[in-house]
KEZAMAR-692986 format. One record per residue (C-alpha): x negated, y, z negated; residue in one letter; chain; residue number from 0. Coordinates in nm, 2 decimals, always signed. Layout:
BEGIN
ATOM east north up rest kette nr
ATOM X Y Z A A NUM
...
This chain:
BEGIN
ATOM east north up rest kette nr
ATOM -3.40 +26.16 +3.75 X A 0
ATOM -3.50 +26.47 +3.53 X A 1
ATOM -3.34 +26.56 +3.22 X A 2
ATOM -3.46 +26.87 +2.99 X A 3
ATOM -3.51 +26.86 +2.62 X A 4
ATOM -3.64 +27.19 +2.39 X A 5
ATOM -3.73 +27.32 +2.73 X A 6
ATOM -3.92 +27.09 +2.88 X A 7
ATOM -3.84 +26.88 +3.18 X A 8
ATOM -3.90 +26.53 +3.19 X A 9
ATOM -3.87 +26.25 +3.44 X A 10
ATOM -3.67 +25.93 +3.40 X A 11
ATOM -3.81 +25.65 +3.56 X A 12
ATOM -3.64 +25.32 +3.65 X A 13
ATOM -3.81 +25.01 +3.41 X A 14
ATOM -3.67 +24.64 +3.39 X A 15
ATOM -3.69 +24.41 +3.11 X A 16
ATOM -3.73 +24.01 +3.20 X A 17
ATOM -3.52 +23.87 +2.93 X A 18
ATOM -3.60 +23.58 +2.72 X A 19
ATOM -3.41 +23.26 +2.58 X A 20
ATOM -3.16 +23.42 +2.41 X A 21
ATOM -3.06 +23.76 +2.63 X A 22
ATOM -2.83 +23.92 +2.34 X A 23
ATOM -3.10 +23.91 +2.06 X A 24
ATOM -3.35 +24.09 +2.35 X A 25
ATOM -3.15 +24.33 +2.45 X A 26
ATOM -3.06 +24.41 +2.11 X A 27
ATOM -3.46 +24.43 +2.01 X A 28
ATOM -3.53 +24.66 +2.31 X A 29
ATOM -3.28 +24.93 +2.20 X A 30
ATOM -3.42 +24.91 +1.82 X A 31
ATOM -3.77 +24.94 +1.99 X A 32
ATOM -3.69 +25.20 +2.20 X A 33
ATOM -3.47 +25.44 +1.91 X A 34
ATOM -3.73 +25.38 +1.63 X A 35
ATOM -4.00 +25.52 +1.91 X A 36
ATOM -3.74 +25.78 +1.99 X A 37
ATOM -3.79 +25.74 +2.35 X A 38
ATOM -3.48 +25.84 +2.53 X A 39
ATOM -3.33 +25.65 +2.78 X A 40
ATOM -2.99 +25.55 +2.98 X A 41
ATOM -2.88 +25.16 +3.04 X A 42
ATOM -2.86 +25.16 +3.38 X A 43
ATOM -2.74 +24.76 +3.41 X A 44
ATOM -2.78 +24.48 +3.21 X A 45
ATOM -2.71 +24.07 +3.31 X A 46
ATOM -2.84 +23.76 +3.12 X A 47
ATOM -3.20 +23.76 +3.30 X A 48
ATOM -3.28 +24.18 +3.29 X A 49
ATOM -3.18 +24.50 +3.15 X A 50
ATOM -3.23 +24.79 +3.37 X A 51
ATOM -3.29 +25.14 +3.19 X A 52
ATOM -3.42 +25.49 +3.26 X A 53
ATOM -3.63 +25.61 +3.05 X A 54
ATOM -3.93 +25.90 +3.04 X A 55
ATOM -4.18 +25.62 +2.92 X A 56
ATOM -4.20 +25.28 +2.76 X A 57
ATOM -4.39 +25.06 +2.48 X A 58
ATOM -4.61 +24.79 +2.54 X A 59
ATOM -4.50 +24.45 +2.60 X A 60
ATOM -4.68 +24.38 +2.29 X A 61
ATOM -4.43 +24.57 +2.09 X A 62
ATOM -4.14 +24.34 +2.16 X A 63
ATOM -4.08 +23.97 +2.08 X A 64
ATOM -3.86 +23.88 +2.29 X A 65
ATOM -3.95 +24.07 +2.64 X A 66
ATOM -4.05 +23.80 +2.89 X A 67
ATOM -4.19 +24.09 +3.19 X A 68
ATOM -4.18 +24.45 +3.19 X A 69
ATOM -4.08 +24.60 +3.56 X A 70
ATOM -4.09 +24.92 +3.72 X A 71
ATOM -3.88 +24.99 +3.95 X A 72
ATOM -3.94 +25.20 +4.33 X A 73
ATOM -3.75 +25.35 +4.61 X A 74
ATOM -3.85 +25.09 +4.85 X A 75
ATOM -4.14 +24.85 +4.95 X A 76
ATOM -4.30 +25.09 +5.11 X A 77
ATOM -4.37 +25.32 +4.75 X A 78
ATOM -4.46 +25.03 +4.60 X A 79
ATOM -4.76 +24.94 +4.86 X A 80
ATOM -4.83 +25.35 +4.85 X A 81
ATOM -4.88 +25.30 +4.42 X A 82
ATOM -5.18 +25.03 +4.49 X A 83
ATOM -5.52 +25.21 +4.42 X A 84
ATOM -5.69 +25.30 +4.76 X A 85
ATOM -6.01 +25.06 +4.66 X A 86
ATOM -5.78 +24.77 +4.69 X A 87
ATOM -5.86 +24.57 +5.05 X A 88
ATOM -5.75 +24.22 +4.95 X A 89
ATOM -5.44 +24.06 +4.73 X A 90
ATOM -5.22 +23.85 +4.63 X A 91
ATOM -4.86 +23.86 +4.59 X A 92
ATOM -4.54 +23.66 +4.47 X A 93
ATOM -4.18 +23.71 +4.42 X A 94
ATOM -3.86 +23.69 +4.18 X A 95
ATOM -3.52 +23.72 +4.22 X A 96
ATOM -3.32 +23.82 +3.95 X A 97
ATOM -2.96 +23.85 +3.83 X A 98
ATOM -2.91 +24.24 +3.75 X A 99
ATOM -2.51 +24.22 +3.68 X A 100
ATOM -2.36 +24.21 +4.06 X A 101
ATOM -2.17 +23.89 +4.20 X A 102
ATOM -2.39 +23.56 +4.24 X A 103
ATOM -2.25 +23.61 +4.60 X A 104
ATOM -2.54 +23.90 +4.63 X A 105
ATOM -2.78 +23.72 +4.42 X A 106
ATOM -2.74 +23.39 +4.66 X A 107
ATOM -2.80 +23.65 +4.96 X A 108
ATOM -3.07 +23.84 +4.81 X A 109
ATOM -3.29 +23.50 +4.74 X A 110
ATOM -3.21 +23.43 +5.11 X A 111
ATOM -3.36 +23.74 +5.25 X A 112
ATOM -3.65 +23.69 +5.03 X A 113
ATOM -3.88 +23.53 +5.28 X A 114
ATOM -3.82 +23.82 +5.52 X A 115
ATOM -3.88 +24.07 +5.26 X A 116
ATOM -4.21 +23.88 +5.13 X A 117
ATOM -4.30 +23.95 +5.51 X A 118
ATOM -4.20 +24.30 +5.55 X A 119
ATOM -4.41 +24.38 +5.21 X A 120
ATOM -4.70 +24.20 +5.46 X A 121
ATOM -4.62 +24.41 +5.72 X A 122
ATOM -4.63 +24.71 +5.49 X A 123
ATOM -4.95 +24.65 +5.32 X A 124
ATOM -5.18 +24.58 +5.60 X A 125
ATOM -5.04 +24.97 +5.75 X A 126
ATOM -5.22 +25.07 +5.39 X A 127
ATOM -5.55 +24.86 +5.50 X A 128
ATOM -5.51 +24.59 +5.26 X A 129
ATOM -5.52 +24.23 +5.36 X A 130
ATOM -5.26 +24.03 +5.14 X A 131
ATOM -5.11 +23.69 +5.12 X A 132
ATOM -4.79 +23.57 +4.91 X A 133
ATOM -4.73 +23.23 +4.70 X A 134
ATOM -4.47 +23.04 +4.84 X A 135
ATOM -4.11 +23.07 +4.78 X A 136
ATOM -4.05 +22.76 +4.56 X A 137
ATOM -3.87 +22.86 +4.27 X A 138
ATOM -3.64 +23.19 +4.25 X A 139
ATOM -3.84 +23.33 +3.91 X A 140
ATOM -4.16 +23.31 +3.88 X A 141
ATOM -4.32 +23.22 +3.55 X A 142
ATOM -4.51 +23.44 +3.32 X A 143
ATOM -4.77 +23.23 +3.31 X A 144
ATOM -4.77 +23.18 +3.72 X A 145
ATOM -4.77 +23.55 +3.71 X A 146
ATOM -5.04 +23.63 +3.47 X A 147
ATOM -5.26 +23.36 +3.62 X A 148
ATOM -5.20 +23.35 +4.00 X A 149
ATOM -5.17 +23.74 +4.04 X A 150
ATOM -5.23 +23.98 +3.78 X A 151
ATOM -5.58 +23.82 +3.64 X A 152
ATOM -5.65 +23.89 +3.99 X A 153
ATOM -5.53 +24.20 +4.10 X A 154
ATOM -5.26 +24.09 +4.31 X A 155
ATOM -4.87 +24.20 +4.17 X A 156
ATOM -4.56 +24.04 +4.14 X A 157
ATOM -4.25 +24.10 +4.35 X A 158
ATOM -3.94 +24.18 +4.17 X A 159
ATOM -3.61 +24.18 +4.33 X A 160
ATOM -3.27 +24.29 +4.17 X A 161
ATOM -2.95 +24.19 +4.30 X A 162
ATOM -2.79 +24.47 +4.10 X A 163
ATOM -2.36 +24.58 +4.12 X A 164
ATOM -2.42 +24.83 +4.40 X A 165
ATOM -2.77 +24.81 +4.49 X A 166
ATOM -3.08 +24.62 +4.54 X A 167
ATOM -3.35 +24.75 +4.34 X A 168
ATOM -3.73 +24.69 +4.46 X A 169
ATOM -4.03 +24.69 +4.14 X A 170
ATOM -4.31 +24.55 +4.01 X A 171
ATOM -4.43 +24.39 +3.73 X A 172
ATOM -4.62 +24.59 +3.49 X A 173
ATOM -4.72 +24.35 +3.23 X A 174
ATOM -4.58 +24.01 +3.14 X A 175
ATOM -4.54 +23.84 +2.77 X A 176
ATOM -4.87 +23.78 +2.58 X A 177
ATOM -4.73 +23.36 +2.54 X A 178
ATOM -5.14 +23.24 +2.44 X A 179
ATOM -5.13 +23.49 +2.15 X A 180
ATOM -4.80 +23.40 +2.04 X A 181
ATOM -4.90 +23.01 +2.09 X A 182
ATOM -5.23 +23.08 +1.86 X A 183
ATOM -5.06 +23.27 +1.60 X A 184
ATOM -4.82 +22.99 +1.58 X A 185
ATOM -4.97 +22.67 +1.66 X A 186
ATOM -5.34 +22.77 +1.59 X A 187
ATOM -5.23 +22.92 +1.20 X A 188
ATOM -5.47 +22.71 +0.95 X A 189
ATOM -5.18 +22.59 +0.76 X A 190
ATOM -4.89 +22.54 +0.94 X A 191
ATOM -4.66 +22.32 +0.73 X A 192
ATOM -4.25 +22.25 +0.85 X A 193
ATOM -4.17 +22.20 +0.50 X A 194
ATOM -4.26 +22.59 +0.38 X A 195
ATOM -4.08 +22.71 +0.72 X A 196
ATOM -4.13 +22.72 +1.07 X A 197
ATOM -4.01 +23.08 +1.18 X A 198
ATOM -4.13 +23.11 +1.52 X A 199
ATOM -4.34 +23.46 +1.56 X A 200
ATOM -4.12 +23.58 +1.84 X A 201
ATOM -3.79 +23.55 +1.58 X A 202
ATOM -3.99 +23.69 +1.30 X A 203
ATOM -4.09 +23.98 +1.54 X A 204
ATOM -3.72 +24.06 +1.65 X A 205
ATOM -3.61 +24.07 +1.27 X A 206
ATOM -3.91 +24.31 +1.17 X A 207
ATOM -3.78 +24.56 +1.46 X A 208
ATOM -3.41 +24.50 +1.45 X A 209
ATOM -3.47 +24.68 +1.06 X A 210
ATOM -3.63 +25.02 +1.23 X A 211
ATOM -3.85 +25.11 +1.00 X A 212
ATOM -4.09 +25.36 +0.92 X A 213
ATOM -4.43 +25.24 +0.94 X A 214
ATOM -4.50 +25.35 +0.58 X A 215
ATOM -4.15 +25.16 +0.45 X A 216
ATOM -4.19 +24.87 +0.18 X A 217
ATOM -4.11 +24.57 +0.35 X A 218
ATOM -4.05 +24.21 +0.13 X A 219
ATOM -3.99 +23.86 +0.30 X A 220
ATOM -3.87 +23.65 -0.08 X A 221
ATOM -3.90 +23.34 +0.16 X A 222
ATOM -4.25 +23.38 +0.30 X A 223
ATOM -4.33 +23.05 +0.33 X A 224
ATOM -4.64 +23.03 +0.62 X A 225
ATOM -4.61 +23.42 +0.66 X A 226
ATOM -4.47 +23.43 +0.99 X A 227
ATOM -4.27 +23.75 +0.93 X A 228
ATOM -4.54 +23.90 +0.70 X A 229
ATOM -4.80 +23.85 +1.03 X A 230
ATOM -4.55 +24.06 +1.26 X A 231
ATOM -4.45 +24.36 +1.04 X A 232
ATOM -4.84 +24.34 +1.02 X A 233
ATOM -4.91 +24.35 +1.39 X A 234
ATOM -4.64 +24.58 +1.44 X A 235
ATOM -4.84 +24.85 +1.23 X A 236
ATOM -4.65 +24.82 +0.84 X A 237
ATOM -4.91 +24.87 +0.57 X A 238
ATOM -4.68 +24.76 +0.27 X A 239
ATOM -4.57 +24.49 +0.29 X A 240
ATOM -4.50 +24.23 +0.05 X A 241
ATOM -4.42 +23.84 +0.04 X A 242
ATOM -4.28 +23.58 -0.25 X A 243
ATOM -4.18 +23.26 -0.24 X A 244
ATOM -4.08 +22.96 -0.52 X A 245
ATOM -4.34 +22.72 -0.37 X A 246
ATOM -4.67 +22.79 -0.50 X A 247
ATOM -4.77 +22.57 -0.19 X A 248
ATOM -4.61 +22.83 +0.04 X A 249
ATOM -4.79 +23.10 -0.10 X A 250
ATOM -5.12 +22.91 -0.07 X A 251
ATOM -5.08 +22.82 +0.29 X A 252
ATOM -4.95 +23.23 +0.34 X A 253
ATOM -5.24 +23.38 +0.16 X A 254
ATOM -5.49 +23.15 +0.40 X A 255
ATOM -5.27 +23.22 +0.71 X A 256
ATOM -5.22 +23.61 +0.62 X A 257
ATOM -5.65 +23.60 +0.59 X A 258
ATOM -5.74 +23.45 +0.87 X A 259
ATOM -5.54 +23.67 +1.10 X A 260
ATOM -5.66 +23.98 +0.89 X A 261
ATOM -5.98 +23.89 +0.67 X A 262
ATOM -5.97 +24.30 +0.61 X A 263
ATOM -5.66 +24.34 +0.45 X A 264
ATOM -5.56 +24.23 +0.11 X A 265
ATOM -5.16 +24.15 +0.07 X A 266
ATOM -4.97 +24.12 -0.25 X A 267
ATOM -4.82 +23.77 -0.23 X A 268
ATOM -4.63 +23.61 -0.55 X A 269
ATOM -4.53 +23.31 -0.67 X A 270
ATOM -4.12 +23.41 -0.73 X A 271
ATOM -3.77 +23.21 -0.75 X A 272
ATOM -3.63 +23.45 -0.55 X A 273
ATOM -3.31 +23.46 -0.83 X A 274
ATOM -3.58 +23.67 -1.04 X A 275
ATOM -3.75 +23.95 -0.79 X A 276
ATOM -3.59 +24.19 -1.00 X A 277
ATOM -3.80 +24.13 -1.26 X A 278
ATOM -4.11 +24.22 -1.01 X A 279
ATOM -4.00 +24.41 -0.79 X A 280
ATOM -3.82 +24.78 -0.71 X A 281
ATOM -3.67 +25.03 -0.49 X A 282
ATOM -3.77 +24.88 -0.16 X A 283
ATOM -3.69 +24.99 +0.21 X A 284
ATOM -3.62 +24.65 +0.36 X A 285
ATOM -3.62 +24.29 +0.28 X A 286
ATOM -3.66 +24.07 +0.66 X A 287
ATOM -3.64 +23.70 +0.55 X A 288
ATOM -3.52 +23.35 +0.66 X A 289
ATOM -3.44 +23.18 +0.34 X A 290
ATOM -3.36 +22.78 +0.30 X A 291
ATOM -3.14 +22.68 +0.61 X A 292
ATOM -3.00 +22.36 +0.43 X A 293
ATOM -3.13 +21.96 +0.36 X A 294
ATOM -3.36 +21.82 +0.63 X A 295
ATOM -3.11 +21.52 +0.59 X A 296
ATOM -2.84 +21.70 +0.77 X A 297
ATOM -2.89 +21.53 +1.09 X A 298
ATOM -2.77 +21.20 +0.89 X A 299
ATOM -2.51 +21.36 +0.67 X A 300
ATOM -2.12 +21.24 +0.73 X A 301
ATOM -1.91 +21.54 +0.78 X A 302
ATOM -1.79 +21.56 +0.36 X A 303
ATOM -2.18 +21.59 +0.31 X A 304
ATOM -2.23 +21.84 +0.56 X A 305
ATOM -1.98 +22.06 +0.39 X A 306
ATOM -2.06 +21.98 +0.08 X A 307
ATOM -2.47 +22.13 +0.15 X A 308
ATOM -2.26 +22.41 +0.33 X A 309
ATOM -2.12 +22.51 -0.03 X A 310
ATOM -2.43 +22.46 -0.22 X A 311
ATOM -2.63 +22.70 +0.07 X A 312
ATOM -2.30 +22.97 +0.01 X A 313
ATOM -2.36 +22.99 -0.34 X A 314
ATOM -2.76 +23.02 -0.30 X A 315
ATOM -2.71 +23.27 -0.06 X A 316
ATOM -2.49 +23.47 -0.26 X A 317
ATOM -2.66 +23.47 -0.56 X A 318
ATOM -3.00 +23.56 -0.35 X A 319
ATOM -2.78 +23.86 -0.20 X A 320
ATOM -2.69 +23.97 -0.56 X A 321
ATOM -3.05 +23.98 -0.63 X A 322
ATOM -3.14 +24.17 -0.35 X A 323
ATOM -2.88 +24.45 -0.42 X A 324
ATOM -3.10 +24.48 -0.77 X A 325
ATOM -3.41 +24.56 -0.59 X A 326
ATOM -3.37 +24.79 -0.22 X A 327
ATOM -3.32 +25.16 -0.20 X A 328
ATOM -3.00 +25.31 -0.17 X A 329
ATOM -2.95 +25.26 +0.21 X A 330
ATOM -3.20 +24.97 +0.20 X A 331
ATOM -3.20 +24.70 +0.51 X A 332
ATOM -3.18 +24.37 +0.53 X A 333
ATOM -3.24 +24.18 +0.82 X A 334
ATOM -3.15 +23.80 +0.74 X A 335
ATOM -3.12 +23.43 +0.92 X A 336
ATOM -2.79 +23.24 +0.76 X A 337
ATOM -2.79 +22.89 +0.89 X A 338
ATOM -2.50 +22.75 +1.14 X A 339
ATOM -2.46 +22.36 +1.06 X A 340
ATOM -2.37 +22.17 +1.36 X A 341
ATOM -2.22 +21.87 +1.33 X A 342
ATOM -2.16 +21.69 +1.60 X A 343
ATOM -1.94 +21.94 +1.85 X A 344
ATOM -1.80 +22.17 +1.53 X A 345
ATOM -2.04 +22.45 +1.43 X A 346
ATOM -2.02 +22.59 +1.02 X A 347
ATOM -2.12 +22.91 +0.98 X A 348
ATOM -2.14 +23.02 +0.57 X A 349
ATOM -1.83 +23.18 +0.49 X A 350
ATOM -1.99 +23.47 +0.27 X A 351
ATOM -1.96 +23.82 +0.46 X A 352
ATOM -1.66 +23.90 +0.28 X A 353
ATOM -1.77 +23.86 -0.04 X A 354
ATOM -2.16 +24.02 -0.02 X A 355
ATOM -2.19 +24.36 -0.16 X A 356
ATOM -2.34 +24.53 +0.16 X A 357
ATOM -2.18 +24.65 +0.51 X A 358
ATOM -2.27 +24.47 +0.81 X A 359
ATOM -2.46 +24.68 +1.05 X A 360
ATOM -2.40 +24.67 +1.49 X A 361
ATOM -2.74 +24.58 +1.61 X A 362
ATOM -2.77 +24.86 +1.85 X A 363
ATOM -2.56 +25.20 +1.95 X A 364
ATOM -2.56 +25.03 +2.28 X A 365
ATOM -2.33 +24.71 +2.22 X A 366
ATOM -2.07 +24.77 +2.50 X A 367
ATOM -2.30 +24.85 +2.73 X A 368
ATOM -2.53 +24.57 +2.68 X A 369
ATOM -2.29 +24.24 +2.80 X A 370
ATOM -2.38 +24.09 +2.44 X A 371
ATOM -2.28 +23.72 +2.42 X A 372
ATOM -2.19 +23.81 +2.00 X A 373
ATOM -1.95 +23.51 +1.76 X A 374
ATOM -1.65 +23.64 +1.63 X A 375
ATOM -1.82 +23.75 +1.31 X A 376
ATOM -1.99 +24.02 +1.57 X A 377
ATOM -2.30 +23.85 +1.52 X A 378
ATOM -2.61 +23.70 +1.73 X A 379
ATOM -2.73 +23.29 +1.69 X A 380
ATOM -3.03 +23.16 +1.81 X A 381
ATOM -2.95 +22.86 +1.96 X A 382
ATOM -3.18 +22.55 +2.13 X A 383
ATOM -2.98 +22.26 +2.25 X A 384
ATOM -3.01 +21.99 +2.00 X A 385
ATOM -3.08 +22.15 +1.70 X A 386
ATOM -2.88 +22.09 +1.39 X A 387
ATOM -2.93 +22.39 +1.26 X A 388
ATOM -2.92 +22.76 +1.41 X A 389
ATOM -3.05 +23.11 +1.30 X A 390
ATOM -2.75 +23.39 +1.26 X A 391
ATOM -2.90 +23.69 +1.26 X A 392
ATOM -2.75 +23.93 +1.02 X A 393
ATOM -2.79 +24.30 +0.97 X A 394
ATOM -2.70 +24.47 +0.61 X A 395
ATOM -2.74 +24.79 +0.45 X A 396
């Protein structure tokens, strides 16, 4: 597809996104990603395991948090053997089937035919001159890491099929998730202490680009703790960026963290209750935090205890908020994780977002397009089975 802006004709290309765990916060990230970087582009589909687009280009993989595989998407088999460099004589290749929004009736078919088609793409390659062998159908997805290791590191490709609502699209992966750098910058951090927060650097990632910022914006986390979100708006290329936190502990293990990932770059961290930033700080673009989720007792609590901490975290969070409103621009972000307190089959979410003194922003301009799974309050939560406490991801201005 061609479309023309000022004059100038560009081509729209056909590109997949492997989601992650939670398909409504990617989805939500990748159109954030793609408007800050003004790249225009149409949804073309969207399920709970890829979203489809067209776009003139795309970012990295490195730019998102939550993007498990980037695909490109061809005509047929036959383009994608034809898009193999002409050196190539020998390689390996694997497969994936994924859900892209048509009826599990196609999807069932689809993985069905997939042994035929992993032979046909044979068939195909060895008309180019290239000798090729595929990994055996086990599983309908392949991993990232299968991927990585098993084909790209050795210049074979993946396979990626698309049982889409009126089609069957045929791509290839371009790139897959960089998982060991995300499992160093969490797990491999010098001081990585559960008690001064645990973000994981894939949430703190999302947060930094569901604000779409400026690289130049002023950026505080008031809850640093380890510095999780302060590493990402780093990575992601903000150069002011700022971090507080009541623990002086929290600040210690941030300032080490912060310096071992950049020993070049000095950032202004502060000891602060977060109930006094205004006396420190002014007039900034954003604030992307997750504050104190609640009592690591709550697993115990009885049900009067559990609402009882749910009160105590409303007030905090509203007198935090207050504080906040002292200290952003007019038109200032923030990007923030409330706690949702399950106990035992009832979920509490903190019943604040009537009283707060900003509006709730939509996460995209996409929303109805993207099959978001969103709670009644129109909002996202990150959610693993078992936990006692989830992350709702809000958006204010």
């Amino acid at each position: 597809m061609a479309i023309i802006l000022c004059g100038i004709i560009k081509i729209m290309d056909l590109y997949g996104f492997v989601l992650g765990t939670n398909h409504s916060l990617c989805k939500v990230e990748i159109s954030a990603v793609l408007k800050s970087k003004r790249i225009n582009f149409e949804i073309v589909t969207a399920s709970a395991e890829i979203l489809i687009i067209q776009a003139e280009k795309i970012p990295s993989i490195n730019d998102f948090g939550s993007t498990a595989k980037i695909v490109r998407f061809y005509k047929d088999l036959n383009e994608i053997a034809a898009d193999i460099p002409s050196t190539t004589k020998n390689l390996t290749y694997g497969l994936s089937v994924y859900h892209g929004g048509g009826k599990f009736k196609q999807l069932n078919q689809l993985w069905h035919e997939a042994p035929q088609i992993a032979r046909e793409m044979k068939e195909i390659l060895q008309k180019h001159g290239i000798k090729s062998g595929f990994l055996p159908l086990k599983e309908r997805i392949l991993s990232t890491v299968s991927v990585k290791e098993n084909l790209l590191k050795t210049g074979g490709f993946e396979l990626v099929l698309i049982a889409g609502p009126d089609q069957t699209y045929f791509g290839k992966t371009l790139a897959v998730q960089p998982y060991e750098e995300y499992s160093r910058r969490d797990y491999g951090r010098p001081a990585r202490d559960s008690r001064t927060g645990l973000t994981p650097p894939k949430i703190a990632k999302m947060m930094v680009n569901l604000a779409s910022l400026p690289n130049d914006a002023k950026i505080l986390d008031p809850f640093c703790g380890s510095g999780t979100i302060l590493q990402e708006a780093i990575l992601l290329g903000y150069n002011q960026v700022f971090g507080s936190d009541k623990d002086i502990r929290a600040i210690t293990n941030c300032r080490q963290n912060l310096h071992w990932q950049f020993p070049n770059i000095k950032i202004n961290l502060r000891s602060i209750d977060a109930l006094k930033l205004s006396q420190f700080y002014r007039n900034l673009d954003a604030i992307i935090t997750e504050p104190y989720l609640g009592s690591p007792k709550l697993r115990i609590m009885r049900r009067d205890q559990v609402l009882k901490e749910r009160e105590n975290l409303e007030n905090f969070y509203l007198e935090v908020l207050n504080e906040f409103k002292k200290i952003l621009k007019p038109g200032g972000i923030i990007v923030m994780i409330l706690p949702v307190i399950r106990y035992k089959n009832e979920f509490f979410y903190l019943d604040i977002l009537d009283k707060v003194k900003f509006k709730q922003q939509k996460y995209c301009d996409y929303q109805e397009k993207l099959g978001l799974n969103l709670t009644n309050r129109g909002t996202i939560v990150y959610y693993r089975p078992g936990q006692t406490v989830s992350r709702e991801i809000i958006i204010w201005k």
